[in-house]
FIMAR-178729 format. One record per residue: x, y, z of N, C-alpha, C in turn; residue number from 1. Coordinates in steps of 0.02 Angstrom, whole numbers. Example, Ala and Ser with C-alpha at 12.3 -4.5 7.8 and 13.67 -1.06 7.14 Angstrom:
       nu       nv       nw      cau      cav      caw       cu       cv       cw   pos
      660     -284      390      615     -225      390      660     -165      390     1
      642     -112      354      684      -53      357      645        2      394     2
//
This chain:
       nu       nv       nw      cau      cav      caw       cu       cv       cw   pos
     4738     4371     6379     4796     4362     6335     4772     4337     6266     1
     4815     4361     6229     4770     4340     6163     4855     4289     6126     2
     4835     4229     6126     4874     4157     6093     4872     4171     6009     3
     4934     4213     5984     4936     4213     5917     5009     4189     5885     4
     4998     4132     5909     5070     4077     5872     5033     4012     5894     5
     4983     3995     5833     4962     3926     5823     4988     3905     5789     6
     5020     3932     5715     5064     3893     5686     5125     3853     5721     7
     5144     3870     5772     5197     3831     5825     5167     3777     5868     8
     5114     3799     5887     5074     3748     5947     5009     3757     5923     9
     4963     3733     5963     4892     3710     5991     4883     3698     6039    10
     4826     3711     6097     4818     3674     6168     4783     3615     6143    11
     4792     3564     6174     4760     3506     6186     4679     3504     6191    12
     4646     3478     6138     4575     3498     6141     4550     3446     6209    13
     4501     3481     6229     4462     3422     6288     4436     3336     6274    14
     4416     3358     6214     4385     3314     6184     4430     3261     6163    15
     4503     3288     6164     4557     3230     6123     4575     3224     6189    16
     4574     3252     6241     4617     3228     6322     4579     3174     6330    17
     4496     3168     6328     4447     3128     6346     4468     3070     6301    18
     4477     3076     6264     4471     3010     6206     4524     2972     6224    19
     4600     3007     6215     4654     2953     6234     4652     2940     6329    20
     4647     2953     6359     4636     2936     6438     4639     2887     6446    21
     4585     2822     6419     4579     2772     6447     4638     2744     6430    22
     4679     2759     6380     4734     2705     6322     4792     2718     6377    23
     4789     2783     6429     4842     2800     6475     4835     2780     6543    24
     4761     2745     6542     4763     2721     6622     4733     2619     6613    25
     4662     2622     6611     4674     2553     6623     4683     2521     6534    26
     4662     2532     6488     4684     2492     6435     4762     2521     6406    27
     4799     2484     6446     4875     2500     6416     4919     2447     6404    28
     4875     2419     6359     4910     2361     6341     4923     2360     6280    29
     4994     2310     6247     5022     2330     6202     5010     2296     6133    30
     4991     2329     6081     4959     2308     6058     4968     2247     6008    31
     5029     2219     6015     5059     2166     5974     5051     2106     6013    32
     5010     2121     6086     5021     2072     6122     4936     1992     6115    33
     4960     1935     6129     4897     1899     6089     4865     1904     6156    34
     4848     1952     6188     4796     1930     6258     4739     1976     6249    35
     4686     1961     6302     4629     2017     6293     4661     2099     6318    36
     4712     2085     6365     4722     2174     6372     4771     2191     6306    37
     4809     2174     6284     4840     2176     6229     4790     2180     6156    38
     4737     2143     6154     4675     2166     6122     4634     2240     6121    39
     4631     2227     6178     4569     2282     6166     4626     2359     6143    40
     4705     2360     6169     4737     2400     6133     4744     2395     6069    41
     4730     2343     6032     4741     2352     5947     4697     2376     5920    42
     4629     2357     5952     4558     2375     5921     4564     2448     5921    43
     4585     2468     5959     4595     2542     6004     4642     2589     5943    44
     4697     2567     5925     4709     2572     5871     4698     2579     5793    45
     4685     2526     5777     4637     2502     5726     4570     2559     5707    46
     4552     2573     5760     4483     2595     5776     4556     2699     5758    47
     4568     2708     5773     4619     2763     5771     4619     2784     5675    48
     4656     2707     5676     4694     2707     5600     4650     2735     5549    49
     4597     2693     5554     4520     2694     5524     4479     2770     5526    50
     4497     2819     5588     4460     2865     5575     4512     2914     5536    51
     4575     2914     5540     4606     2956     5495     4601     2920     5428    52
     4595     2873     5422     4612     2856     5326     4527     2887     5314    53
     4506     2878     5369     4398     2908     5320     4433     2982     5302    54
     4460     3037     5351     4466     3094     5344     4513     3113     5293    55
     4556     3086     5281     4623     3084     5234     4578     3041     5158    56
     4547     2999     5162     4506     2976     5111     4575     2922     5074    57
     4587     2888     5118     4627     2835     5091     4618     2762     5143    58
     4659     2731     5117     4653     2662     5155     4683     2642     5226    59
     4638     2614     5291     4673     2613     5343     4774     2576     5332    60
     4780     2544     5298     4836     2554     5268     4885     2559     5248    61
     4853     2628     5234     4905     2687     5209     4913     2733     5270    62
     4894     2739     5331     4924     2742     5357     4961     2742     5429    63
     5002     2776     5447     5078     2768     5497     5061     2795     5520    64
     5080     2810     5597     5062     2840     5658     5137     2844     5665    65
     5158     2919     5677     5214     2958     5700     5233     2998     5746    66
     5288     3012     5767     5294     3047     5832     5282     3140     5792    67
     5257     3148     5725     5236     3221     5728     5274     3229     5635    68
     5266     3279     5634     5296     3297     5544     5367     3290     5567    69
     5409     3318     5588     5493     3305     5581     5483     3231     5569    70
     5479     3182     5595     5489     3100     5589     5439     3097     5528    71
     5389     3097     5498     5347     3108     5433     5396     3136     5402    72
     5417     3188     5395     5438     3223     5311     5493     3171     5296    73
     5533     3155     5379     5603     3132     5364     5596     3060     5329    74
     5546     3023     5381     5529     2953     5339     5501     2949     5265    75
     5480     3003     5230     5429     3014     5166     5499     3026     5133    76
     5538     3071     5153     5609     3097     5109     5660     3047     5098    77
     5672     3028     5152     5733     2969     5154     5705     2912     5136    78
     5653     2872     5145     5614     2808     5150     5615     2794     5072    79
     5566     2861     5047     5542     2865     4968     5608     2847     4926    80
     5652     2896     4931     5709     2900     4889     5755     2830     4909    81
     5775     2806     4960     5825     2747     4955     5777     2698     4960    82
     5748     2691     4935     5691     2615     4954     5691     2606     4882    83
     5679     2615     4825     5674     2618     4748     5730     2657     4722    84
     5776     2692     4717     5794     2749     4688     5793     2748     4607    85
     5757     2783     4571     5765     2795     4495     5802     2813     4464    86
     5859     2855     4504     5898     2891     4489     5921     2918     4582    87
     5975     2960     4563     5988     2999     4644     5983     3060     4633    88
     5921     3080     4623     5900     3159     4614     5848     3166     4652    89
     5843     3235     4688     5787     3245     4711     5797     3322     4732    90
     5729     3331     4721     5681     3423     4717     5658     3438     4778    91
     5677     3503     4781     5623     3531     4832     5608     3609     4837    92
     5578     3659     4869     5590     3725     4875     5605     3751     4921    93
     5624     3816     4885     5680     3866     4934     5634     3892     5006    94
     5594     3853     5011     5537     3879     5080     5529     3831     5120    95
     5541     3776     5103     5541     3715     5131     5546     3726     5226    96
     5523     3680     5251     5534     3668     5339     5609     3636     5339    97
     5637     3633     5385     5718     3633     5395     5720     3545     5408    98
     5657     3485     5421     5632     3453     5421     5658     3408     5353    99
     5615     3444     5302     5615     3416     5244     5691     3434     5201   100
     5702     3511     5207     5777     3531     5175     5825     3474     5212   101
     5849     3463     5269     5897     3426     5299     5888     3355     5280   102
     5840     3336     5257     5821     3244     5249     5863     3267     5194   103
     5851     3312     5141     5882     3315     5074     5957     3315     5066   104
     5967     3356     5110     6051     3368     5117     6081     3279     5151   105
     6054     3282     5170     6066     3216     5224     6096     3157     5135   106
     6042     3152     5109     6035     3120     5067     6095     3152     5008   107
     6082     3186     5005     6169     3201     4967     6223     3220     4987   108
     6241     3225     5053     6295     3216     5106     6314     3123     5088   109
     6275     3074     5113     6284     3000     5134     6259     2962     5081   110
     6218     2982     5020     6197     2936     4973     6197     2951     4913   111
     6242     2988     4887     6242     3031     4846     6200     3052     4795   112
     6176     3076     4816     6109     3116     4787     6124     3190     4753   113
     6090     3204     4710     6104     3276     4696     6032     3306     4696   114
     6035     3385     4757     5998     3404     4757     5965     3488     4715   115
     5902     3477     4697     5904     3511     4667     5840     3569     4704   116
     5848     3658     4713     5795     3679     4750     5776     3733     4706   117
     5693     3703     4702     5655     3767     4656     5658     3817     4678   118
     5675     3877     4632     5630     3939     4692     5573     3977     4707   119
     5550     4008     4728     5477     4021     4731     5475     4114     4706   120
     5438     4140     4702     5427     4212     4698     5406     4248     4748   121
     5400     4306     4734     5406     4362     4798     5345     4339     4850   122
     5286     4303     4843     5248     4292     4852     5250     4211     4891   123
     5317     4201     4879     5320     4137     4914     5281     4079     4865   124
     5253     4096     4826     5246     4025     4767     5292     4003     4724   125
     5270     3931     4730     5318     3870     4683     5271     3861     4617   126
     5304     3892     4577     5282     3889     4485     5274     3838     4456   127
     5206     3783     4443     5229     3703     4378     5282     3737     4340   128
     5280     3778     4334     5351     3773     4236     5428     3788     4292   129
     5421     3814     4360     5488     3810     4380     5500     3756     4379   130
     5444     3713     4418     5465     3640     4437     5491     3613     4378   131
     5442     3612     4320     5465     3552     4275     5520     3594     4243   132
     5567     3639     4245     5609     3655     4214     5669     3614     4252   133
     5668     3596     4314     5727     3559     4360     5714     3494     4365   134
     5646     3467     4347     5633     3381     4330     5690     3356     4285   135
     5720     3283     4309     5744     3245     4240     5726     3195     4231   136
     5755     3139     4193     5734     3061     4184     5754     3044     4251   137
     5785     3055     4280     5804     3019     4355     5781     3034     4437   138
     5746     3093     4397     5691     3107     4486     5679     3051     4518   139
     5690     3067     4569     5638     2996     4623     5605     3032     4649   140
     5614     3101     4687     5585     3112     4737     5572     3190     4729   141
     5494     3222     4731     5478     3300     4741     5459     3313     4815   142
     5471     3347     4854     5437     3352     4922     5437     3419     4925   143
     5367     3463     4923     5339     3544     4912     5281     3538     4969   144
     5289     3573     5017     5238     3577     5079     5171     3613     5034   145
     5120     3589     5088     5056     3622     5033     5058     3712     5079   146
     5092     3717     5105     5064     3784     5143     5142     3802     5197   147
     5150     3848     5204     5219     3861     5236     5199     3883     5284   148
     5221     3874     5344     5225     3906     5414     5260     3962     5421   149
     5302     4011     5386     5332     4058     5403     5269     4139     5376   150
     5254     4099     5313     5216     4161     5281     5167     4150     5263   151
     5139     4080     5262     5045     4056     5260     5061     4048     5180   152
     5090     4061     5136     5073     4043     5072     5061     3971     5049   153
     4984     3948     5021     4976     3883     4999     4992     3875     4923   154
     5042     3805     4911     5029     3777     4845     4993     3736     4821   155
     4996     3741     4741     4953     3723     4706     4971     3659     4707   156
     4972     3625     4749     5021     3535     4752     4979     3494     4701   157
     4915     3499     4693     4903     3459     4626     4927     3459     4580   158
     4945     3509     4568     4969     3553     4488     5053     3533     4496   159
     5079     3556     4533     5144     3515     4539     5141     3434     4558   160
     5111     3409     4573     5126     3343     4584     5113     3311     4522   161
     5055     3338     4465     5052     3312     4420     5126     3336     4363   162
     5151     3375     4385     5213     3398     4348     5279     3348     4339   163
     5286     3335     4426     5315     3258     4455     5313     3218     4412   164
     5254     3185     4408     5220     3119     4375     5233     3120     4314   165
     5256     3182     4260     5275     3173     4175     5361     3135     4172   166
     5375     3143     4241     5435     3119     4230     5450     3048     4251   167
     5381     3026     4296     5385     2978     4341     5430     2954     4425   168
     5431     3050     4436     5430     3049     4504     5398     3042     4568   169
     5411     3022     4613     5363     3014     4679     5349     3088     4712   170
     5282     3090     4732     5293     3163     4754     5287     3154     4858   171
     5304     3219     4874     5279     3206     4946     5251     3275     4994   172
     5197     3280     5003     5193     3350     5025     5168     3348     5125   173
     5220     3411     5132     5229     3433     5205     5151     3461     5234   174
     5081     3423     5258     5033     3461     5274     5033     3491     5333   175
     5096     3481     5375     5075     3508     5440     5017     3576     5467   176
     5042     3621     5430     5024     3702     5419     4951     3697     5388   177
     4924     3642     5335     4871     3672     5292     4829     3612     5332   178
     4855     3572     5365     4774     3511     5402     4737     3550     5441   179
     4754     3591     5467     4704     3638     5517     4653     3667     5477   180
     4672     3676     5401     4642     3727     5368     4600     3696     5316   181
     4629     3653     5266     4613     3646     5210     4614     3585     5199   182
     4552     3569     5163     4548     3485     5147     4607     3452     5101   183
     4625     3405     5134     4697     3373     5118     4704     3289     5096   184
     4702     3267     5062     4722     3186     5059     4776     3173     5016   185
     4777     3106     5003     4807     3064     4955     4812     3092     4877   186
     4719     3061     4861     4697     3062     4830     4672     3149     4799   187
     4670     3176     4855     4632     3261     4850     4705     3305     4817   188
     4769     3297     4841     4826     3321     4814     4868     3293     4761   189
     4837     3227     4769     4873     3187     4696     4939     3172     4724   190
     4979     3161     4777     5013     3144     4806     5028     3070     4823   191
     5099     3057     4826     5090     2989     4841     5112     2986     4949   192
     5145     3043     4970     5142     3028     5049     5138     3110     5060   193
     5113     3110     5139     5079     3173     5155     5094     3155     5229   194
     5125     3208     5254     5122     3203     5332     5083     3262     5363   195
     5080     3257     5412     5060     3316     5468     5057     3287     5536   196
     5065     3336     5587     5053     3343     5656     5024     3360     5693   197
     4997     3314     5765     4956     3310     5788     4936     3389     5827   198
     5020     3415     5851     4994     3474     5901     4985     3510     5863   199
     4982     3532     5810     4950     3580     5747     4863     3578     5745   200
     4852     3538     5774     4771     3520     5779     4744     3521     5840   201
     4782     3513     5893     4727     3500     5974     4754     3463     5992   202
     4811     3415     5962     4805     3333     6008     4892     3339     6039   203
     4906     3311     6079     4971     3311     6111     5041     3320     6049   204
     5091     3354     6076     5165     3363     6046     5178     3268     6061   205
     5204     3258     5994     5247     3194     5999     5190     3155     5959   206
     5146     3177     5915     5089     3123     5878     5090     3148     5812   207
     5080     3116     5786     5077     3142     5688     5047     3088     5636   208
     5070     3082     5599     5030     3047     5543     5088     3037     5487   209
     5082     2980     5436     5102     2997     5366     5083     2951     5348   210
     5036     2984     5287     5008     2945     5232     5038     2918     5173   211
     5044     2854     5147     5096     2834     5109     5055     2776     5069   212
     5048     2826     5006     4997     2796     4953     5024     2710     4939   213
     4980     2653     4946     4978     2576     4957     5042     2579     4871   214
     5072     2521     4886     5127     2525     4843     5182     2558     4820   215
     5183     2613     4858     5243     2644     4858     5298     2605     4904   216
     5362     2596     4869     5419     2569     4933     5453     2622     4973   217
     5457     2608     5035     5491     2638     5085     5527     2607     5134   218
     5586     2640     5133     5632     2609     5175     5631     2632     5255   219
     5609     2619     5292     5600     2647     5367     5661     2644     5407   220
     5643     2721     5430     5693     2731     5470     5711     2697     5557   221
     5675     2666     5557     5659     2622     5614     5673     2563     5606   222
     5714     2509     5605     5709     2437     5619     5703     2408     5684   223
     5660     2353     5683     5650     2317     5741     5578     2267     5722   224
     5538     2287     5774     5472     2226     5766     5444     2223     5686   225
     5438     2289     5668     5399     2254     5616     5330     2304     5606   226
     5322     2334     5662     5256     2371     5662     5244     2411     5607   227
     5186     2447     5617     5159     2494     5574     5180     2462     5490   228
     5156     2404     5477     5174     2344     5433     5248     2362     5381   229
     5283     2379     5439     5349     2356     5425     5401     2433     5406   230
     5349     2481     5421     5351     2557     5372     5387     2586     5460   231
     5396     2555     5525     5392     2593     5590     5381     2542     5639   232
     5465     2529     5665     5468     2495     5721     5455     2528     5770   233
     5413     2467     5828     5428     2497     5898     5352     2503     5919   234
     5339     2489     5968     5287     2471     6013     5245     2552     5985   235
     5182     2546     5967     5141     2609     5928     5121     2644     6013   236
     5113     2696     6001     5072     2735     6049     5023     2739     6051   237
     4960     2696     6074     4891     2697     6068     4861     2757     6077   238
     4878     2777     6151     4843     2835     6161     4867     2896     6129   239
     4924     2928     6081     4956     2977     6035     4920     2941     5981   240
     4915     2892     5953     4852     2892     5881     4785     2891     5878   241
     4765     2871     5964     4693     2888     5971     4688     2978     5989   242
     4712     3022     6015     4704     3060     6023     4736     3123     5929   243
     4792     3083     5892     4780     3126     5840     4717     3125     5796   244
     4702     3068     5809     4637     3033     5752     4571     3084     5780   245
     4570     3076     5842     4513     3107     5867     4523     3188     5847   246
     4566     3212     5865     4575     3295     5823     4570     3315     5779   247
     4598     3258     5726     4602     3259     5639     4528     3262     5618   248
     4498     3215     5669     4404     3193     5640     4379     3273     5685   249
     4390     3298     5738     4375     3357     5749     4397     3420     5696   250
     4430     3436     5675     4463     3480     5628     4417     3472     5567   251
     4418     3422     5558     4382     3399     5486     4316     3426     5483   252
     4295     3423     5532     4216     3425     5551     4186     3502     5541   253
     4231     3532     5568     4253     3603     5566     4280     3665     5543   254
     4315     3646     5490     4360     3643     5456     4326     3717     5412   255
     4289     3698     5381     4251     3741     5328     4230     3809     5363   256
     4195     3806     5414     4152     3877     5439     4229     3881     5485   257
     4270     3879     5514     4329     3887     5539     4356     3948     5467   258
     4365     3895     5437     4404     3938     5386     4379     3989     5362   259
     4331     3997     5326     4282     4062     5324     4283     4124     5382   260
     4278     4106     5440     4277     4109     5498     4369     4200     5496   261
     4397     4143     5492     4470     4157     5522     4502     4188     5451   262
     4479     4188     5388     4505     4209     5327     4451     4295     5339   263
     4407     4319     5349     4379     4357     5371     4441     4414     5397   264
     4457     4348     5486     4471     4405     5519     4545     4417     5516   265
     4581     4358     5468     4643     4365     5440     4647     4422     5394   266
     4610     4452     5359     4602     4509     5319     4584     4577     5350   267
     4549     4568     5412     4550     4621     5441     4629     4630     5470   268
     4637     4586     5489     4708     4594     5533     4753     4638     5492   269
     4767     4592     5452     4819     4605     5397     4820     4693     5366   270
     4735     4705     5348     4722     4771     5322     4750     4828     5389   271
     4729     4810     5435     4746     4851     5496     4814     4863     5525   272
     4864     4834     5510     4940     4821     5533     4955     4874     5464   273
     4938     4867     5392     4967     4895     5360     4947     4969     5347   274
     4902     4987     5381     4869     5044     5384     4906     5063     5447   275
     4898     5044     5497     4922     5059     5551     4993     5064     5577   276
     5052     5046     5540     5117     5033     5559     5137     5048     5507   277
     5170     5119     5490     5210     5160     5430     5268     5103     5402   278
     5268     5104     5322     5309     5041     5313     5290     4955     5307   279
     5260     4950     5358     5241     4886     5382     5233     4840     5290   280
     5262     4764     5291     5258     4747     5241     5235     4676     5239   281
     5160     4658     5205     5149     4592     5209     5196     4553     5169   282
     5205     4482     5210     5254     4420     5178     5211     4382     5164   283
     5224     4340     5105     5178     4289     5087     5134     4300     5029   284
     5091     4285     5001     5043     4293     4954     4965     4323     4989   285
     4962     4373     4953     4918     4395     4968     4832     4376     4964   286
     4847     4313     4925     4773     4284     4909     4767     4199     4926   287
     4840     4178     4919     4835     4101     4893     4879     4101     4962   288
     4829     4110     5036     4859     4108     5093     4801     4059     5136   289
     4853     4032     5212     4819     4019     5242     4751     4055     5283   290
     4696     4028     5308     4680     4098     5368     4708     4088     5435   291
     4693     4120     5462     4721     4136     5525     4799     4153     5511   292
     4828     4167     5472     4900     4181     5473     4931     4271     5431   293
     4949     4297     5474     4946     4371     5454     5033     4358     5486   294
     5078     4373     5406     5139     4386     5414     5184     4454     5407   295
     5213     4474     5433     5241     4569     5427     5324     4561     5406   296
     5338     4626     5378     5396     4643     5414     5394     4729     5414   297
     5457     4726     5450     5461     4803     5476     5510     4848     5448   298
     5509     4855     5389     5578     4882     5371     5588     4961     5386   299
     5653     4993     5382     5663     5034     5390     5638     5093     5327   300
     5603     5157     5373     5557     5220     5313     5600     5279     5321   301
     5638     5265     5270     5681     5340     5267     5657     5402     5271   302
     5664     5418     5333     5655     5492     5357     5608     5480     5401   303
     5569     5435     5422     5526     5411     5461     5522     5373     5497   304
     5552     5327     5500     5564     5269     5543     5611     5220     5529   305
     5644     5196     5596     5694     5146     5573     5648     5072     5571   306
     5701     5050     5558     5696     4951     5564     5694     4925     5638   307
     5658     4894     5660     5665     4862     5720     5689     4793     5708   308
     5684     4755     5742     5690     4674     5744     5628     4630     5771   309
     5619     4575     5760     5549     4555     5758     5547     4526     5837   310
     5615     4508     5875     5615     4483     5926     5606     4552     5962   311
     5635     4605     5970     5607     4653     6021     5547     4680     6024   312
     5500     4684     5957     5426     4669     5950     5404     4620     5969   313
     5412     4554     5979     5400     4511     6014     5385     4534     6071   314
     5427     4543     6115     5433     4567     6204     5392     4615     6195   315
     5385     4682     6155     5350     4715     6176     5268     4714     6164   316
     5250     4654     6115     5190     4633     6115     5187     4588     6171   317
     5233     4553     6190     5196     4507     6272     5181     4570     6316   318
     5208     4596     6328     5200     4675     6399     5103     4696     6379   319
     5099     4672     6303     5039     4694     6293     5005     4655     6292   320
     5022     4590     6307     4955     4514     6310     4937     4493     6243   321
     4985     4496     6202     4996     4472     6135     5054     4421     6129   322
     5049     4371     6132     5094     4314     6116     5109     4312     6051   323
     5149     4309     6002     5163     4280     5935     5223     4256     5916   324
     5267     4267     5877     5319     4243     5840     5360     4289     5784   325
     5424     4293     5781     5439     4282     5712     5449     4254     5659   326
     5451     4195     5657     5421     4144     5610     5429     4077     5648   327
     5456     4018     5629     5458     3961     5631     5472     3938     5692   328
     5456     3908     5748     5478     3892     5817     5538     3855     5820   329
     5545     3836     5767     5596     3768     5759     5670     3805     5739   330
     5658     3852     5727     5722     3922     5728     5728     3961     5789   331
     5689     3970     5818     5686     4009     5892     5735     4022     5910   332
     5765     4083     5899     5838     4106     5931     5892     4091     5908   333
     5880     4075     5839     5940     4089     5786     5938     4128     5744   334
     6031     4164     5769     6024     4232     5732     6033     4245     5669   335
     6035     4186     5621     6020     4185     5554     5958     4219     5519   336
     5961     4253     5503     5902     4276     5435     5852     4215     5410   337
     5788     4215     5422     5738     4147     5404     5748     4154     5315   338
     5780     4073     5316     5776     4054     5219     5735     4082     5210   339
     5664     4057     5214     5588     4082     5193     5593     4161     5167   340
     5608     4198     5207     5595     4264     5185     5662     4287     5135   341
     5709     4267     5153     5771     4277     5100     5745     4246     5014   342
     5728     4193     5035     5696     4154     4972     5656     4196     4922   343
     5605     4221     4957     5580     4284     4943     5604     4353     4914   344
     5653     4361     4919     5698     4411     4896     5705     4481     4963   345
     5693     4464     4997     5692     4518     5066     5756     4521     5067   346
     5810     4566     5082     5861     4561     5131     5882     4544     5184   347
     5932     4522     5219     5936     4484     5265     5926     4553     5306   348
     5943     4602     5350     5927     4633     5372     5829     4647     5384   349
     5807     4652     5327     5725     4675     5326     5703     4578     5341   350
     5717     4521     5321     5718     4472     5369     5702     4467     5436   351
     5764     4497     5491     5765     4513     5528     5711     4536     5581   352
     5649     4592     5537     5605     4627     5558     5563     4582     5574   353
     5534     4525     5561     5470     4464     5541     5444     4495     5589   354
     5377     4471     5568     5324     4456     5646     5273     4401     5621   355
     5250     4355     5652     5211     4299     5623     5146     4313     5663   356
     5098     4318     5653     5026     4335     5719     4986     4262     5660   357
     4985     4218     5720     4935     4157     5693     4892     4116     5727   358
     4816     4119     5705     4750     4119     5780     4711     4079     5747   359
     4679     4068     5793     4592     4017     5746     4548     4045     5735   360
     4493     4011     5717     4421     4055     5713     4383     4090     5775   361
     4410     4081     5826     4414     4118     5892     4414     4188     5903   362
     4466     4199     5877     4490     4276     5864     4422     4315     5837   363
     4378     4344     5860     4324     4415     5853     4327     4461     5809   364
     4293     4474     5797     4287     4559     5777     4327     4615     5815   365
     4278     4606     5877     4311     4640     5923     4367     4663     5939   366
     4415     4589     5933     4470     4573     5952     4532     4626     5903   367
     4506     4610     5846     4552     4647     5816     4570     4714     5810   368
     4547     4750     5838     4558     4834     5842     4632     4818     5899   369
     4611     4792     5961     4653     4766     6018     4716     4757     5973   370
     4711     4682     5936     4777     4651     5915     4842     4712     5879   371
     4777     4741     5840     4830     4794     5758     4847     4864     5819   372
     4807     4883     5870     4827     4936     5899     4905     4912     5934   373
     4892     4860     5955     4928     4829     6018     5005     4810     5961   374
     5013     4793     5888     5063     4793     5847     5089     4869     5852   375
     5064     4930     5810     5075     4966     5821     5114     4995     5860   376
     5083     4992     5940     5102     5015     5980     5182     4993     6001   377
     5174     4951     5985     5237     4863     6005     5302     4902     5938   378
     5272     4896     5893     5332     4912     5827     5360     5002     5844   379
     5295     5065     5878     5326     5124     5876     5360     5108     5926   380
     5353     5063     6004     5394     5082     6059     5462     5060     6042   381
     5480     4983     5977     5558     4995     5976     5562     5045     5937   382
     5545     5071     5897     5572     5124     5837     5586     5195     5880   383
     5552     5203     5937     5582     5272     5975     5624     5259     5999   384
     5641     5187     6030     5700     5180     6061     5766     5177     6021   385
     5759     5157     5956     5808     5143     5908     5831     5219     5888   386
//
């Protein structure tokens, strides 16, 4: 079977099962507690915190241990903006995760906020001169993911965050999608908070991260003890921050010949679907993309072929031992048209068509004749049936 929806999941690397284990059997003690088993869980911690701020290149900290990016974007969105507000304005783009869009709405539903959403181009990029054309004196808050999960397109988040900063806004960027891929920090994006998630990397669903540059105020969405110094109540999960830390420092390690690796065979892919499937139309940017992420759609070729839908390509790539997606997991079986590609200027109908195929540096040479035949085959069997 060939696993091509990593952008949704990851298996659990061995190496991160090994690491958190002990935190789940005999050291499970809590770590606020003043005893030696309650010890050796903080160290345990501590020892966690410490290897993500080396990899992230900021201060143990800075940062928070989270149940995954939804609780990150939401705490970076909501936290940032009502903890200081400069004003009740705040930015974001038309590609955004439903994560970060909903904290926004949230925020001008209950706090009145006015929101404002860049839009991006056919290519799925966010423009500095769009941005700073929707900046005012009263920004508080920009939040622009560095890399989108629907269509792999990465931004230039330096370049916009320094756009932010002429006005003296906070910025916040979504890494879930680009930590697998691309070197990411604080300091490396010019950012002041940055989340991502753990099962995006190897390490268990329910672990994440957010980095939250020292002096920024945030209002946490959590009250209670006090933890995570005051940013995240509630007894920490030793073994979910020892096991993201350990993935994050695996990824990192890797990271480079991975990417090389999988940008390769992301280009083969990609060349072969569009050669191979009449019509067939890449989404996303064609250069300023993730690897491993090869996005389609299927539109209808007058006189040649109709339109399928991306879910009955789906099924008919499992029959073929092809797992993938039409975009975002976190939409799964809603019959709405994905923003992302509307944003884009697609029609809601050619929407409809998606197919998301997203793998690691795993994926072969070999492999790929298999994958683009096995599309093909998957996109003509609905189009005869249609």
């Amino acid at each position: 079977m060939f696993y091509l929806d990593r952008a949704a999941t990851t298996p659990v690397r061995r190496e991160v099962l090994e690491a958190m284990w002990p935190y789940l059997t005999g050291v499970f003690g809590n770590p606020s507690s003043t005893h030696g088993v309650g010890d050796a869980a903080a160290r345990a911690l501590a020892d966690a915190r410490a290897t993500v701020a080396a990899v992230l290149g900021c201060r143990p900290g800075e940062v928070v241990f989270t149940t995954g990016g939804t609780e990150g974007a939401n705490t970076a969105v909501k936290g940032i903006a009502l903890a200081a507000p400069r004003g009740r304005h705040v930015v974001t783009s038309a590609i955004e995760h439903e994560a970060v869009l909903e904290s926004c709405r949230y925020l001008e539903r209950h706090h009145g906020f006015t929101l404002t959403v860049v839009p991006v181009d056919r290519d799925g990029v966010v423009h500095p001169d769009a941005l700073a054309a929707v900046l005012r004196p009263d920004t508080t808050l920009v939040s622009i993911a560095h890399a989108d999960n629907e269509v792999g397109t990465v931004q230039d988040v330096p370049a916009l965050a320094a756009v932010a900063r002429t006005v003296g806004a906070r910025f916040h960027t979504d890494a879930v999608q680009s930590a697998p891929w691309l070197p990411i920090g604080l300091d490396r994006l010019g950012v002041d908070a940055l989340s991502l998630s753990g099962h995006k990397l190897g390490a268990p669903k329910g672990t994440g991260v957010l980095a939250l540059r020292g002096g920024v105020p945030i209002e946490p969405l959590l009250h209670g003890g006090g933890q995570e110094r005051g940013r995240r109540s509630g007894t920490e999960d030793v073994a979910g921050a020892v096991a993201v830390a350990t993935a994050l420092a695996l990824v990192a390690g890797e990271r480079a010949a991975a990417a090389a690796r999988a940008t390769t065979t992301r280009d083969a892919v990609v060349a072969g679907v569009l050669a191979g499937v009449p019509g067939a139309v890449l989404t996303g940017s064609p250069t300023h993309r993730l690897p491993g992420h090869a996005s389609f759609c299927f539109p209808a070729v007058p006189g040649v072929a109709p339109a399928v839908t991306g879910e009955t390509v789906l099924l008919e790539l499992e029959q073929r031992d092809v797992v993938s997606s039409s975009g975002s997991a976190c939409a799964a079986g809603s019959t709405e048209a994905s923003h992302v590609l509307t944003a884009l200027g697609l029609r809601e109908d050619v929407a409809r068509t998606a197919l998301r195929l997203t793998f690691d540096a795993g994926l072969r040479d070999e492999d790929v004749p298999v994958v683009v035949r096995s599309v093909a085959e998957a996109v003509g069997a609905v189009r005869a049936l249609a």
